[in-house]
C-alpha positions as a Python dict, from the first residue, in 0.01 Angstrom:
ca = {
    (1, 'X'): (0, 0, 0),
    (2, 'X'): (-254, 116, -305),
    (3, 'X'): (-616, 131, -267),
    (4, 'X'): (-789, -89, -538),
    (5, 'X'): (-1131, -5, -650),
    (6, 'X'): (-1414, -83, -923),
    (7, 'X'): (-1734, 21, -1019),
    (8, 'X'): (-1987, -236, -1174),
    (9, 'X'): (-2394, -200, -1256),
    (10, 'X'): (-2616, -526, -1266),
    (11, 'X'): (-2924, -501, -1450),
    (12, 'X'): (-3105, -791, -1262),
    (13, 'X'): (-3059, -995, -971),
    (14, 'X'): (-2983, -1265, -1181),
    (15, 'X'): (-2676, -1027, -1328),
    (16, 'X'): (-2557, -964, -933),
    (17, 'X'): (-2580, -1321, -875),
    (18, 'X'): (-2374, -1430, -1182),
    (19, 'X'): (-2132, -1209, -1040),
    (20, 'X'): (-2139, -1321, -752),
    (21, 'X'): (-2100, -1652, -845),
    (22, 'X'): (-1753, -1565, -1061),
    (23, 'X'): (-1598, -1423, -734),
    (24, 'X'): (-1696, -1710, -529),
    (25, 'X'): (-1433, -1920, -787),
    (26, 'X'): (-1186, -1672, -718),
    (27, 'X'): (-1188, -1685, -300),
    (28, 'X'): (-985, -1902, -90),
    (29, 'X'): (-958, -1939, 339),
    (30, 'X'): (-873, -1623, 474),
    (31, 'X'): (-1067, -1376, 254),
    (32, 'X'): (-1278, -1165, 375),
    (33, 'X'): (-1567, -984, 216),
    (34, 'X'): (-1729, -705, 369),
    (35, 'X'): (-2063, -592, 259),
    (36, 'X'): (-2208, -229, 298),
    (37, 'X'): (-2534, -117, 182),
    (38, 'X'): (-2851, 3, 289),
    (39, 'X'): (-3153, -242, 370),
    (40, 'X'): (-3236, -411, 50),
    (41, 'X'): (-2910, -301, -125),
    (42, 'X'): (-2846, -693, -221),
    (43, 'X'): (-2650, -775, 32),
    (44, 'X'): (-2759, -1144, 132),
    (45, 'X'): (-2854, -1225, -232),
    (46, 'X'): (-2460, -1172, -308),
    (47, 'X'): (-2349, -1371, -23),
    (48, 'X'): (-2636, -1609, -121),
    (49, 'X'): (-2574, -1672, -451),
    (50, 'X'): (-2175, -1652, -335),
    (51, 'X'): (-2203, -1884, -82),
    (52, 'X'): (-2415, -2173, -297),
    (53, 'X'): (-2146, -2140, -597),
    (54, 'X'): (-1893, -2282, -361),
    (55, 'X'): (-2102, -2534, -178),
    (56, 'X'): (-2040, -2916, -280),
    (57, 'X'): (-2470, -2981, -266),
    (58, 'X'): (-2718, -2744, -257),
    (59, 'X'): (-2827, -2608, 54),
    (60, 'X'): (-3084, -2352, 215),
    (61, 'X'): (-2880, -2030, 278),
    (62, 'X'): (-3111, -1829, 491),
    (63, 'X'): (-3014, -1489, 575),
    (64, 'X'): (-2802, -1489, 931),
    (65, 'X'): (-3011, -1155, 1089),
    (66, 'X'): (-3140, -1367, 1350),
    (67, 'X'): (-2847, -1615, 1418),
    (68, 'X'): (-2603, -1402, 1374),
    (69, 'X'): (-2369, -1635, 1211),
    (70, 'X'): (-2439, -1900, 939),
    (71, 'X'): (-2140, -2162, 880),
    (72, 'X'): (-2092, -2397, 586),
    (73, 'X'): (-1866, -2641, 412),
    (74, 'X'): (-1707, -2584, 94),
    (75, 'X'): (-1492, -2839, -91),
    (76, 'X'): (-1186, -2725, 74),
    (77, 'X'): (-1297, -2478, 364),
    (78, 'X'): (-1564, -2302, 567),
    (79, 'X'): (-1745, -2072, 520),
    (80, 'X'): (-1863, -1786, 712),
    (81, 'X'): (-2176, -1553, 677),
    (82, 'X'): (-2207, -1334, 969),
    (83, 'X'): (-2517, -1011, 957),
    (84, 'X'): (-2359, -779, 1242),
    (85, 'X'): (-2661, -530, 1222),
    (86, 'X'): (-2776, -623, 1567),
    (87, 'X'): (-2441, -645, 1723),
    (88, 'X'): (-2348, -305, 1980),
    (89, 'X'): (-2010, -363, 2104),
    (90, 'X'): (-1704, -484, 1873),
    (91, 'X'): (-1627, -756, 2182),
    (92, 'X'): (-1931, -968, 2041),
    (93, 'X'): (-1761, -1018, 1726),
    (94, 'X'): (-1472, -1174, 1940),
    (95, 'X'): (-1719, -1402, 2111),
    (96, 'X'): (-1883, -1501, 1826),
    (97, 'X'): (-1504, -1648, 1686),
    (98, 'X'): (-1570, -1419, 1378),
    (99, 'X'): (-1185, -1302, 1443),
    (100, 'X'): (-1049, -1640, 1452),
    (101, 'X'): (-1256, -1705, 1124),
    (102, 'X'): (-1072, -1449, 996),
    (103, 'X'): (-765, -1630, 955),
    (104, 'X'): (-893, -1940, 855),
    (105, 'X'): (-1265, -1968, 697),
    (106, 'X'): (-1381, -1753, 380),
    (107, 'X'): (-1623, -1490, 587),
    (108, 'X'): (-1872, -1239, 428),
    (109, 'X'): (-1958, -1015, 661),
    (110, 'X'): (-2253, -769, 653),
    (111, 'X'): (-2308, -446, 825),
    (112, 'X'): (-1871, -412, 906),
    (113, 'X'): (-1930, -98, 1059),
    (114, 'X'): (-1983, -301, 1376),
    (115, 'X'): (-1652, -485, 1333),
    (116, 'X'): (-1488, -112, 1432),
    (117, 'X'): (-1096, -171, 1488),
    (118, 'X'): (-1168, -569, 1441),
    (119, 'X'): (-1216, -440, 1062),
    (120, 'X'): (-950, -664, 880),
    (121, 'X'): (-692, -467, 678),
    (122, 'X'): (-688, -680, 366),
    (123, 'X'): (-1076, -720, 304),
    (124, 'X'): (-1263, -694, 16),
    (125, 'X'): (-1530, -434, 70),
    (126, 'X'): (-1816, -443, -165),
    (127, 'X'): (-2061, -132, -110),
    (128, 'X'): (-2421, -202, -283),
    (129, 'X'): (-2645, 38, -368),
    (130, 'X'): (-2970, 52, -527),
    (131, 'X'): (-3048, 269, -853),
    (132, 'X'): (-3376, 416, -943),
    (133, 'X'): (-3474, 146, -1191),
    (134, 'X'): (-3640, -205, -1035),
    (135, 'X'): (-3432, -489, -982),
    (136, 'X'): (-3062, -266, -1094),
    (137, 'X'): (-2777, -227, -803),
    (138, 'X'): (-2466, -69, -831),
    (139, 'X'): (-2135, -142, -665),
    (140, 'X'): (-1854, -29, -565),
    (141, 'X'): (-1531, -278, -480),
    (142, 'X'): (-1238, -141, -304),
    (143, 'X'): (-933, -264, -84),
    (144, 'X'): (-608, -174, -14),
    (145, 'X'): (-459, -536, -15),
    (146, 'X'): (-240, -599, -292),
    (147, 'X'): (-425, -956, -334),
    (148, 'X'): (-733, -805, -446),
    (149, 'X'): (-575, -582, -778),
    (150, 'X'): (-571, -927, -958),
    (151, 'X'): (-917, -1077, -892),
    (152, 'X'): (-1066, -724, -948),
    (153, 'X'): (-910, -735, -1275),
    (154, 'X'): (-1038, -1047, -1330),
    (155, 'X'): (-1370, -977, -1225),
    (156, 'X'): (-1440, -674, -1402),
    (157, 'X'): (-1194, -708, -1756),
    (158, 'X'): (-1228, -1100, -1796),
}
């Protein structure tokens, strides 16, 4: 198995979210994105602005901190947008049904640390980081499923 990885900059959160948004087109049931990144990296303005792309009408996506787990409809699937940062044991995830999800639902998941061995092997993780000019982020992209080496290349040559 090879380990896929990019490196992009945005200059603005508008430039994330365009990203973002470009991804989102590219995603199908099954995928899973996981999202690293200190506090105020970007990470729910990704999943945001990924998560409204795909949506058939607009909708409030509030950041899931507090619920844990937000769920919504796409077109063709569900999505969903779990924040694990308040999570202390691995066997919540299983309660929550974020494994079964997994398999079936397009999930962005944020803070995966606390996923532990639940981590799935053929995610997408996308590691935001914040740069020392206002509003820029930088990210790094990386998996070792062979799915990804075509989107990446997509995302970040087309």
């Amino acid at each position: 198995m090879s380990v896929y990885q990019h490196e992009i900059s945005f200059s603005s959160p508008d430039d994330t979210c365009e990203f973002a948004q470009r991804l989102g087109g590219l995603l199908a049931p099954g995928d899973v994105l996981l999202f690293e990144g200190e506090i105020g990296a970007g990470k729910t303005h990704f999943a945001r602005c990924l998560i409204q792309s795909l949506l058939p009408q607009p909708e409030d996506v509030p950041s899931p901190t507090f619920t844990l787990v937000q769920t919504y409809d796409a077109s063709d699937f569900e999505i969903w947008h779990a924040d694990l940062y308040r999570l202390t044991s691995p066997d919540e995830v299983v309660e929550l049904g974020l494994t079964d999800a997994f398999e079936t639902a397009l999930c962005l998941v944020e803070w995966p640390d606390r996923l532990a061995e639940l981590s799935p092997k053929n995610a997408l993780t996308l590691s935001l980081d914040m740069t020392d000019i206002p509003g820029e982020r930088r990210m790094a992209l990386r998996a070792n499923d062979d799915r990804w080496a075509n989107i990446l290349d997509q995302l970040t040559n087309g």
